[in-house]
N, CA, C and O atoms as a DFTB+ gen file, in Angstrom:
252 C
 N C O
     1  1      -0.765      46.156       8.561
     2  2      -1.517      45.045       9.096
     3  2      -1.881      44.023       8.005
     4  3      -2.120      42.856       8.316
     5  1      -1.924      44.441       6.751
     6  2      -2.609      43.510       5.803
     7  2      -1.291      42.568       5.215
     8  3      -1.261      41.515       4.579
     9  1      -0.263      43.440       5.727
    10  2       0.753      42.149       4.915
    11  2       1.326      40.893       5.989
    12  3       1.651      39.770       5.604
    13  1       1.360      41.342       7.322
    14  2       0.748      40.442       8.122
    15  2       0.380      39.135       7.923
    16  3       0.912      38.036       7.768
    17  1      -1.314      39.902       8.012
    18  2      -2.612      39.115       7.756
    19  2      -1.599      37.827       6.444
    20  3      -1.382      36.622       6.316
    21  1      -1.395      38.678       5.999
    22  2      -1.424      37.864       4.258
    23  2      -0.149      36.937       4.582
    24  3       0.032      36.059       3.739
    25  1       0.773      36.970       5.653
    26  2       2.321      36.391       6.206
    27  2       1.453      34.964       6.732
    28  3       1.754      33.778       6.596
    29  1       0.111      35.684       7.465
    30  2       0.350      34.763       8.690
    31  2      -0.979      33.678       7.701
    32  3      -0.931      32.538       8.163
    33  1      -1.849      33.763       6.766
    34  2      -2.560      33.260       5.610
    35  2      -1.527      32.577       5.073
    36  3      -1.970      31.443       4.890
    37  1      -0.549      32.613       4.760
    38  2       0.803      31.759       4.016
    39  2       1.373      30.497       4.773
    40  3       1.753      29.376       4.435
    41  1       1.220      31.426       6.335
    42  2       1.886      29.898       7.100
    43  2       0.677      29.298       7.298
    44  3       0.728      28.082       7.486
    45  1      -0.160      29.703       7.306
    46  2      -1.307      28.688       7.915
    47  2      -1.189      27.791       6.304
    48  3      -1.031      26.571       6.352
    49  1      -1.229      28.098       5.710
    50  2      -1.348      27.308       4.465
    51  2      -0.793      26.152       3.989
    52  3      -1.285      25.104       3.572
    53  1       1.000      26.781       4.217
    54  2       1.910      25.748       4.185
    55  2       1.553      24.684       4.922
    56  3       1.472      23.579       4.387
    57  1       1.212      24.916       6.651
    58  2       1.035      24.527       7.857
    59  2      -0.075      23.252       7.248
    60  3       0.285      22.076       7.185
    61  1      -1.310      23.673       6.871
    62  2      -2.333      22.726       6.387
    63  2      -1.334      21.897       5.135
    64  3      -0.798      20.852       5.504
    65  1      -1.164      22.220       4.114
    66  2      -0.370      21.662       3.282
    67  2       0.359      20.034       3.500
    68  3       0.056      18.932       3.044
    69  1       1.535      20.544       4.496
    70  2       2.679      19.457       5.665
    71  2       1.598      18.858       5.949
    72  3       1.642      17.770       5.373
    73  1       0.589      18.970       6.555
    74  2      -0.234      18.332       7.529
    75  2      -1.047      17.303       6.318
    76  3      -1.081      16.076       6.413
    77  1      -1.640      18.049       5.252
    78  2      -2.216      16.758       4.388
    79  2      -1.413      15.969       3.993
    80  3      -1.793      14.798       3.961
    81  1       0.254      16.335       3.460
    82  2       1.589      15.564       2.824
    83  2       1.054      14.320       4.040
    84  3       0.581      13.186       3.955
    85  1       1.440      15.273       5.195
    86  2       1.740      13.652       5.770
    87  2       0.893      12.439       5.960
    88  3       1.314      11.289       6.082
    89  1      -0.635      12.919       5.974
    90  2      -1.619      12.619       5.912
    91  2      -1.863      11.266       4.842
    92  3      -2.246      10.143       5.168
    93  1      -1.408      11.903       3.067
    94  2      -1.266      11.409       2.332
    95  2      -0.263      10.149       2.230
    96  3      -0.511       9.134       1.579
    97  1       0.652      10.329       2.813
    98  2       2.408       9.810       2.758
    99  2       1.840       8.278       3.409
   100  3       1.941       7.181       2.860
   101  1       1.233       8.578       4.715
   102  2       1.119       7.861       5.986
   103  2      -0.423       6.820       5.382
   104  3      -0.574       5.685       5.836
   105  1      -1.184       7.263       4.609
   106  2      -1.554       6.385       3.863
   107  2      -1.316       5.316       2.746
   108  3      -1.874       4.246       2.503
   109  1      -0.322       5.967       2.178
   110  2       0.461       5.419       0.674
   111  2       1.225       4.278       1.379
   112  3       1.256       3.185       0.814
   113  1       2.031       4.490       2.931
   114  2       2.711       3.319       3.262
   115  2       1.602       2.625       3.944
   116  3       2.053       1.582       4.416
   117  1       0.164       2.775       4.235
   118  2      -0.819       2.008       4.817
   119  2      -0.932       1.112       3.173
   120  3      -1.767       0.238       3.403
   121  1      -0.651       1.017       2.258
   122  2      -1.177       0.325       1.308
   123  2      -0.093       0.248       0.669
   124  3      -0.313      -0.283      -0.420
   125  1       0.674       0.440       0.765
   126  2       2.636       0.091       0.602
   127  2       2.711      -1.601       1.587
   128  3       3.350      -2.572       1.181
   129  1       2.038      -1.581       2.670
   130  2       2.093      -2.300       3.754
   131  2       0.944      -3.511       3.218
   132  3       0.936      -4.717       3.462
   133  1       0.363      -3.003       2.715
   134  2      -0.727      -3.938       2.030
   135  2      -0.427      -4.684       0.891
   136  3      -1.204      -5.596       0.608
   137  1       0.615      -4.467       0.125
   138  2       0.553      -4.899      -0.826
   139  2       1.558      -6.031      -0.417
   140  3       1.334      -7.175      -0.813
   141  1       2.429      -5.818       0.199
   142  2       3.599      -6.490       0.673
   143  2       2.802      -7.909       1.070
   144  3       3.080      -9.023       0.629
   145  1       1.623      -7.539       2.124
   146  2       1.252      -8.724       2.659
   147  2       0.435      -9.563       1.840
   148  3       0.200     -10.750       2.063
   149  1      -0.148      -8.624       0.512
   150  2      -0.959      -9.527      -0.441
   151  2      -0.046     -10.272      -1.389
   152  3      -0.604     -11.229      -1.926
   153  1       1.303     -10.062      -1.753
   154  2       2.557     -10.632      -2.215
   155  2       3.043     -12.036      -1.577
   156  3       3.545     -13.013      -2.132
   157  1       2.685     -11.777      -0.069
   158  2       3.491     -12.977       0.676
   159  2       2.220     -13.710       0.917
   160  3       2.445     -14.883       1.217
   161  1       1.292     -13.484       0.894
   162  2       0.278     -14.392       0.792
   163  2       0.302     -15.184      -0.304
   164  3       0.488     -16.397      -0.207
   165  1       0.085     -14.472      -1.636
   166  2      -0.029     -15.118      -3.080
   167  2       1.310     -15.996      -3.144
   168  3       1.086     -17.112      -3.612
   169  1       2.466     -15.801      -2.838
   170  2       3.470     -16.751      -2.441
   171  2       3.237     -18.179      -1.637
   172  3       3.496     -19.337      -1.964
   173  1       2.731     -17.697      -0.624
   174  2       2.119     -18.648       0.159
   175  2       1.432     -19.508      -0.847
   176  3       1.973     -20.385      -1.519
   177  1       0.183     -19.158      -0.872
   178  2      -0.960     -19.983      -1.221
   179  2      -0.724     -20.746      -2.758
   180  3      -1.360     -21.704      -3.196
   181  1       0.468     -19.953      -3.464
   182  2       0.979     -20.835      -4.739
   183  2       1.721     -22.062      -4.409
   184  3       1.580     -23.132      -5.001
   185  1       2.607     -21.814      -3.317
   186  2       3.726     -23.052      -2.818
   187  2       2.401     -24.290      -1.769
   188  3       2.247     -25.511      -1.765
   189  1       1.848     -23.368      -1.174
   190  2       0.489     -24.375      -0.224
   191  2      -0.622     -25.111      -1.602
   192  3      -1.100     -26.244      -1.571
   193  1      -0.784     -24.226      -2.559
   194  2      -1.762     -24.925      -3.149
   195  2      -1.413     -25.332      -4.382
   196  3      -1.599     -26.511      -4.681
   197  1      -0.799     -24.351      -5.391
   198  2      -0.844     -24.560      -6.712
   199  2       0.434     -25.865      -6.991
   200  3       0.198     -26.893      -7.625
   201  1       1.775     -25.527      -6.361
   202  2       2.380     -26.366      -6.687
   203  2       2.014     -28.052      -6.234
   204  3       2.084     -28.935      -7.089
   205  1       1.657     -28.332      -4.914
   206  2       1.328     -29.339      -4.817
   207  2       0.351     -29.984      -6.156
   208  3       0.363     -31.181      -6.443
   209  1      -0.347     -29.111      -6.776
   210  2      -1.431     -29.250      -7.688
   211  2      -0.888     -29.528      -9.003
   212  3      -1.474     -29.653     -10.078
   213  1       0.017     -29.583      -8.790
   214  2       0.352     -29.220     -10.362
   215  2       1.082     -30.728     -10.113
   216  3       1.111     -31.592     -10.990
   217  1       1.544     -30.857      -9.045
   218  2       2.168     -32.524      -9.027
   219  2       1.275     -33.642      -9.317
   220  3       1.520     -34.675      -9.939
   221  1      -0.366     -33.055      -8.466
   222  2      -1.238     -33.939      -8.979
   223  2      -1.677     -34.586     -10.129
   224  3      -1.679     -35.800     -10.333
   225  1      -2.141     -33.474     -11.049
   226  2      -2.518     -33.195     -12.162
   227  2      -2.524     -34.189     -12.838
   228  3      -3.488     -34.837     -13.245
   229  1      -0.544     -34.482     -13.108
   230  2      -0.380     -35.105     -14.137
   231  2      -0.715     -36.945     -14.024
   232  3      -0.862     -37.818     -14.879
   233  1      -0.739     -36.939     -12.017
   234  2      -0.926     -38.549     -11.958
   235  2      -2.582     -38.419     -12.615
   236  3      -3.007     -39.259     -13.408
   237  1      -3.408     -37.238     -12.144
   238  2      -5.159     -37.647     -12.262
   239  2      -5.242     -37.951     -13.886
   240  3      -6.116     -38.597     -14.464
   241  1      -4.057     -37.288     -14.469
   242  2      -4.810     -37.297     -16.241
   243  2      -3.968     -38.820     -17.165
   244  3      -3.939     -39.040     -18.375
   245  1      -3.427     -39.567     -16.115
   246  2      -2.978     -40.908     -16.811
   247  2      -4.136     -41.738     -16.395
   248  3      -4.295     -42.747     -17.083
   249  1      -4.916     -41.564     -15.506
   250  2      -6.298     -42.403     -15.096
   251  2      -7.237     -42.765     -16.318
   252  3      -8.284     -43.384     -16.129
């Protein structure tokens, strides 16, 4: 009975184990997913803001 016990302590283990992996995994692409969108933002907001800015610049500093 005790080696059992100790079979069926192993799968439960593994069992929890898989279950945090995926746990873990399924977060890493929650912020895999995040980063992507903080990338295409900072893209964004360089072509929306900085470059226009940088065209400015040089007319404001002949003033």
């Amino acid at each position: 009975m005790a080696k059992r016990e100790q079979v069926e302590k192993t799968v439960h283990s593994i069992a929890q184990a898989q279950a945090d992996y995926e746990q873990l995994m399924e977060e890493i692409r929650g912020y895999c997913l995040q980063v992507k969108q903080l990338r295409e933002q900072a893209v964004h907001h360089r072509n929306t803001i900085l470059v226009p800015l940088q065209k400015v610049l040089p007319k404001i500093n002949r003033c």
